[in-house]
C-alpha positions, 0 to 999 in steps of 0.5 A: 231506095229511098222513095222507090214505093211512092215511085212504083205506085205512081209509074203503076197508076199512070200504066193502069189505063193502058192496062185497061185498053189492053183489055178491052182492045183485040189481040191485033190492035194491042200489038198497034198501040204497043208499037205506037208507045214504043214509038213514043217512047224512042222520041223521048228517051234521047239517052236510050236512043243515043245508046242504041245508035252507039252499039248499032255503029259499034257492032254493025259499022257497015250501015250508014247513020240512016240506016242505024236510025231506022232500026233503032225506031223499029227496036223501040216500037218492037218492044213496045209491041213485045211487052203489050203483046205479052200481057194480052196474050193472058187472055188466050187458053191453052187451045188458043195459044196453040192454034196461033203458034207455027213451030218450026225446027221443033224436031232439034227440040225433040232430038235434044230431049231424047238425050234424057240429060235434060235441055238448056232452051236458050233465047235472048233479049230479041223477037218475042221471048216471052211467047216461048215458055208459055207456048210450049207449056201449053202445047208439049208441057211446062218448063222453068225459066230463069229471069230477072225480076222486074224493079217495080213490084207492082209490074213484076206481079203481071211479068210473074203472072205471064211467066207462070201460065200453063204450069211453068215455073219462074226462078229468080237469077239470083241463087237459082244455080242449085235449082237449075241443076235440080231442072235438068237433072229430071229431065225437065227444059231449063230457059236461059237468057244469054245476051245480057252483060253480067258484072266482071267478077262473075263473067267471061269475056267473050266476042259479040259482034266482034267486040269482047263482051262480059257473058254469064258462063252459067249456060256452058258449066250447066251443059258441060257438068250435066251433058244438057244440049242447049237448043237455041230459039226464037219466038216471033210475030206473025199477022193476025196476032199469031206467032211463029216459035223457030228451034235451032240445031242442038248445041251438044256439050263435050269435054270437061268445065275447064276454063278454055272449054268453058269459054269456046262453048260459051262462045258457041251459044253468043254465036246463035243468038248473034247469028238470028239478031243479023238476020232481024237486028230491029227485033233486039236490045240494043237499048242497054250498054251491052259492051260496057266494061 
C-alpha cells in the first residue's frame, strides 16, 4: 500500500514511549496504563465502539443499552491491559512465568496427549491468549501456533518476539496447512484461533451466538484426518500481575472429513469458545464485524 512504510515508522515512533514506560514501570502498573489506553482508545475510535455495541445488541439482546455500554469500555481497557501485559511479561524467565501461573483443568491436557495424535489447543480473541503458549512452553514444553502477522512490521517483530519465547514456534496463517499436519503428526500441540470470520470461499457457516457466522473448518479436518482431540482453553488475569490458564474437556474427534461431519464438529469448537465468552463477555473481541457476511 502506497505510503504504508512511512505510516508504519511514524505509528512505531509515536508507540516508543509507551514502550519504554513498559519497561521501567512494574508488571502490575503496565496492566493499569494498559487499561487506561484501552480506555483512551474506546473514547476515540466511535467506529470501533459503534461496532461493538451492534454485536453486543445482536448476540446478547437480553442486556439493556447500559449494560452493553459497559462491557464495551470494559472490552477496550481489557485489550488494552492484554496487549501491554504481553510485551512486559517479556521480562519474566521461565521460572517466573511459572511461579505466577495457576492451572487448572491441566489433567484435560494430559488425557489429550496420552492419545499420542497430538492435540489442537484452541483459544479464541478472548482473556489473555497470548499468555498460554508461553506459559506452557516454559512450564511443560514448546508448542506452534498459527497467527496472523501483524500489519505494521515494526510492531509484528515485538508480537513475533512474544510468540517465540521459550522455544515456541509462530507459523504464519497463510500456507501453514501442511506444517500444522507436520505438528500434529509428531505429536506436538498445534494452537488454533477459531473466533475470527474467515472470507466466504474458505469458510463454513456455522451459529455463533445464535447467528450464522463465517468459521474456518481448519480446526475440524485437522482433527477429523489426524484423530488430534482439540482441548479448549483460556488464559486470564489474576492480581498481583499473575495468571490463571483454564483447560477444558478434550473435544474427541470421530467419523469421517465429510461435510456434515465437518460442520457439527466445527459447531462443537465455536460452542466452547462461546460457552466461556458468556461467562466474561467484557474479556472478547467484540470489536470486529464478526457476523459480517
Amino acid at each position: 500500500m502506497k505510503g504504508a512504510p512511512v505510516r508504519h515508522a511514524l505509528e512505531y515512533a509515536l508507540a516508543l514511549p509507551v514502550l519504554g514506560l513498559v519497561a521501567l514501570l512494574p508488571h502490575g502498573a503496565v496492566r493499569r496504563l494498559g487499561g487506561a489506553l484501552g480506555a483512551a482508545a474506546g473514547l476515540v475510535d466511535r467506529r470501533r465502539r459503534a461496532i461493538a455495541l451492534e454485536n453486543l445488541a445482536a448476540a446478547l439482546p437480553e442486556l439493556d443499552r447500559r449494560a452493553r455500554e459497559r462491557i464495551v469500555g470494559r472490552c477496550f481497557r481489557h485489550f488494552g491491559a492484554a496487549f501491554l501485559d504481553a510485551l512486559s511479561a517479556r521480562r519474566f524467565d521461565a521460572p517466573e512465568l511459572c511461579r505466577r501461573v495457576t492451572w487448572e483443568g491441566f489433567e484435560h491436557l494430559t488425557q489429550a496427549e496420552a492419545a499420542g495424535r497430538g492435540v489442537i489447543v484452541l483459544a479464541a480473541h478472548f482473556g489473555n491468549w497470548e499468555v498460554v503458549p508461553a506459559a506452557l512452553a516454559a512450564t511443560w514444553g514448546p508448542m506452534a501456533a498459527v497467527g496472523r502477522p501483524v500489519d505494521n512490521p515494526h510492531v509484528d517483530r515485538l508480537v513475533q518476539g512474544v510468540r517465540t519465547r521459550f522455544g515456541n514456534r509462530s507459523l504464519a496463517k497463510r500456507g501453514a496447512v501442511r506444517e500444522m499436519f507436520r505438528v500434529l503428526a509428531g505429536g506436538g500441540r498445534l494452537g488454533l484461533l477459531i473466533d475470527q470470520r474467515v472470507r466466504a470461499e474458505e469458510a463454513l457457516d456455522v451459529p455463533f451466538f445464535g447467528r450464522p457466522a463465517l468459521t474456518s473448518p481448519v480446526v475440524a479436518r485437522l482433527a477429523l484426518r489426524t484423530g488430534a482431540p482439540v482441548v479448549p482453553v483460556a488464559g486470564y488475569h489474576e492480581p498481583g500481575g499473575r495468571y490463571r490458564i483454564v483447560f477444558e474437556a478434550p473435544l474427541w474427534p470421530a467419523g469421517e472429513d465429510d461435510p456434515a461431519t465437518t460442520l457439527a464438529f466445527t459447531r462443537r469448537c465455536l460452542e466452547a469458545s462461546e460457552t466461556a465468552i458468556r461467562r466474561h463477555p467484557e474479556q472478547w473481541l467484540w470489536l470486529h464485524r464478526r457476523w459480517k457476511h
